[in-house]
C-alpha positions as CSV (number, residue, x, y, z in Angstrom):
1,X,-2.1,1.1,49.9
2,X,-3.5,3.2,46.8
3,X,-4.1,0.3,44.9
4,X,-6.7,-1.0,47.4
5,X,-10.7,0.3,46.3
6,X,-11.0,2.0,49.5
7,X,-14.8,2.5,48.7
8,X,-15.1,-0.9,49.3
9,X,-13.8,-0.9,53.3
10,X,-16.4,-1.3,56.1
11,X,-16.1,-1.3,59.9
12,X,-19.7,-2.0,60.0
13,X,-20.6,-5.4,60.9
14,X,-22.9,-7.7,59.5
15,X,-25.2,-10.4,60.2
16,X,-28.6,-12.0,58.6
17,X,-30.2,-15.1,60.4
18,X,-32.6,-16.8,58.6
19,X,-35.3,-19.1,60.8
20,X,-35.4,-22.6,59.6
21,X,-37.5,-25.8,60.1
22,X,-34.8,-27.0,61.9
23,X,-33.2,-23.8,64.1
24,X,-31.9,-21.5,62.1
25,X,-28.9,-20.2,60.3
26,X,-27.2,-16.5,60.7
27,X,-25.2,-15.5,57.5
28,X,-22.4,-13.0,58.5
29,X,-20.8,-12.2,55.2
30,X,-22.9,-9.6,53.5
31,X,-24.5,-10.8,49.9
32,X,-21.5,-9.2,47.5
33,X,-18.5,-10.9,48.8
34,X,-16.7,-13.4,47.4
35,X,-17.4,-16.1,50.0
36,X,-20.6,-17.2,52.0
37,X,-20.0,-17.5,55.9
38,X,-22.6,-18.9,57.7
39,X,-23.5,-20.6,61.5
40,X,-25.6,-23.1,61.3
41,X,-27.7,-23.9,64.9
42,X,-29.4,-27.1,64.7
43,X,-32.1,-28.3,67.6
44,X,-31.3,-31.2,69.3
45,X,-32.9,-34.4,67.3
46,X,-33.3,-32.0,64.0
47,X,-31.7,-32.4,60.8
48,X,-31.4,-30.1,57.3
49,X,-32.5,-31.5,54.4
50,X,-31.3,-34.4,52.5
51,X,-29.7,-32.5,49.6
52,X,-27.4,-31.7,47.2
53,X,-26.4,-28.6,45.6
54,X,-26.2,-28.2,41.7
55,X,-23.3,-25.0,41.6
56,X,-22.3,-24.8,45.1
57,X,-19.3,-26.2,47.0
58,X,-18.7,-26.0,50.8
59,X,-16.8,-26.7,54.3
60,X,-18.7,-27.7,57.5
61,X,-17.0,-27.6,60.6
62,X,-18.8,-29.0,63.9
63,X,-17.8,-26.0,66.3
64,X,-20.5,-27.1,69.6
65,X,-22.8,-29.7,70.4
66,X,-22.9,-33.4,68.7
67,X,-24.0,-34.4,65.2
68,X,-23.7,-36.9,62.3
69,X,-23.4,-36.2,58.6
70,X,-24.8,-38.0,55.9
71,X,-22.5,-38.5,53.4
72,X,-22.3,-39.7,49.6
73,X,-19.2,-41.6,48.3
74,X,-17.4,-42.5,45.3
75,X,-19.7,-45.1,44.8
76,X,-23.2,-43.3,45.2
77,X,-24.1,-44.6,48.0
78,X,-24.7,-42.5,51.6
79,X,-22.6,-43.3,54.8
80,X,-23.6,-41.7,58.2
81,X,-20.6,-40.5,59.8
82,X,-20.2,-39.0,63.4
83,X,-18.7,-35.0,63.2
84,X,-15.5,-34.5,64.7
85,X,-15.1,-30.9,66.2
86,X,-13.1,-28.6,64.7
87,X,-12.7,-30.7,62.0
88,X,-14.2,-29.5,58.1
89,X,-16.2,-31.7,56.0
90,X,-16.1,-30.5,52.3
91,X,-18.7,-31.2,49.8
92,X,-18.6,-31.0,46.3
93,X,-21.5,-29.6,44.1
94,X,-23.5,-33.0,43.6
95,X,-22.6,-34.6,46.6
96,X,-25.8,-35.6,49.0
97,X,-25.4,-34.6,52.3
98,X,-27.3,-34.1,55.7
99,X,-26.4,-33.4,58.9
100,X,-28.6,-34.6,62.4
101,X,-28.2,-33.0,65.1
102,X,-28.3,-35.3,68.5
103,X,-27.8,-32.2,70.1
104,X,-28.1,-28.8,70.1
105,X,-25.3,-28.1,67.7
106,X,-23.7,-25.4,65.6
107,X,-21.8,-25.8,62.5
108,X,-19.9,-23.1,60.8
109,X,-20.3,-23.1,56.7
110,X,-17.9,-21.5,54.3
111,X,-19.3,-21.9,51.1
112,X,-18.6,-19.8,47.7
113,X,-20.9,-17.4,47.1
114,X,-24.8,-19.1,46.6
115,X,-25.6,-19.7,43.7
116,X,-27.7,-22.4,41.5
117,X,-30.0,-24.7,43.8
118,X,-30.4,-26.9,46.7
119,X,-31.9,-29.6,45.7
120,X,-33.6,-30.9,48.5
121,X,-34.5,-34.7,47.7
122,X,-36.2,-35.8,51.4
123,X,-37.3,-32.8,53.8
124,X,-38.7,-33.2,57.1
125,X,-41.2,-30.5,56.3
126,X,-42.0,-31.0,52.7
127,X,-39.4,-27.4,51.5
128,X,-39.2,-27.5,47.9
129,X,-35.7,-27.1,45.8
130,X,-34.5,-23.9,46.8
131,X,-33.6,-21.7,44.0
132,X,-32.1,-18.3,43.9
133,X,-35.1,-16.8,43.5
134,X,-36.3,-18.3,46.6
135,X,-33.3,-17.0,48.2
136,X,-34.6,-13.6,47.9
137,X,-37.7,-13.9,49.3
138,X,-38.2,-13.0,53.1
139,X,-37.0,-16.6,55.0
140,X,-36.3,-17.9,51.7
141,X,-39.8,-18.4,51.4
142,X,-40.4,-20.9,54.6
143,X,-42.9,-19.5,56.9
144,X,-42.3,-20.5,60.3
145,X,-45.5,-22.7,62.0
């Protein structure tokens, strides 16, 4: 067990949730671990942003509710395909996706860490790219209407 940093053990838990245009998302990994955890809760007849990120590779995992994700392929084109629960859909840095909700619906996210930018390349609210600067800011910037 000695060769464990022991400074670096918690029992305390953690938990950010960050409002979106869309529901909102609560991050439950704190910001210096090696891997991004987050729930995503989509309103019914919402979607995210159709988007892509530059750095950043992730799993999505429909754990309630019913959605479709909006994929890219091999051939650059985007295919809308239903979410199967408990099922992950991993996208690669560069890779458009969205994801609709057609209910109220909650996706888990494991992601590495955040880094580089969402590129957000149709958003229902007009959100810029995010960048990590953005990421700091209170809401990551997005005031709530």
């Amino acid at each position: 067990m000695d060769k464990f940093d022991k400074s670096k053990f918690t029992t305390i838990p953690y938990q950010k949730k960050i409002d979106k245009p869309w529901g909102y998302e609560i991050i439950y990994t704190p910001e210096n671990a090696s891997a991004t955890g987050k729930i995503l809760h989509i309103d019914a007849r919402k979607r995210i942003s159709l988007q892509y990120h530059d750095e950043k590779s992730e799993t999505l995992c429909l754990i309630k509710g019913q959605a479709v994700i909006t994929l890219s392929n091999q051939n650059g084109e985007t295919e809308e395909i239903p979410m199967e629960h408990f099922k992950g859909y991993f996208i690669t840095p560069g890779q458009i996706h969205r994801i609709t909700a057609i209910i109220d619906t909650d996706i888990c996210e494991s992601s590495i860490p955040e880094i580089g930018n969402t590129v957000r390349l149709q958003d229902d609210v007009g959100r810029p790219t995010e960048t990590e600067e953005m990421r700091r800011l209170e809401n990551r910037g997005w005031k709530k209407q």
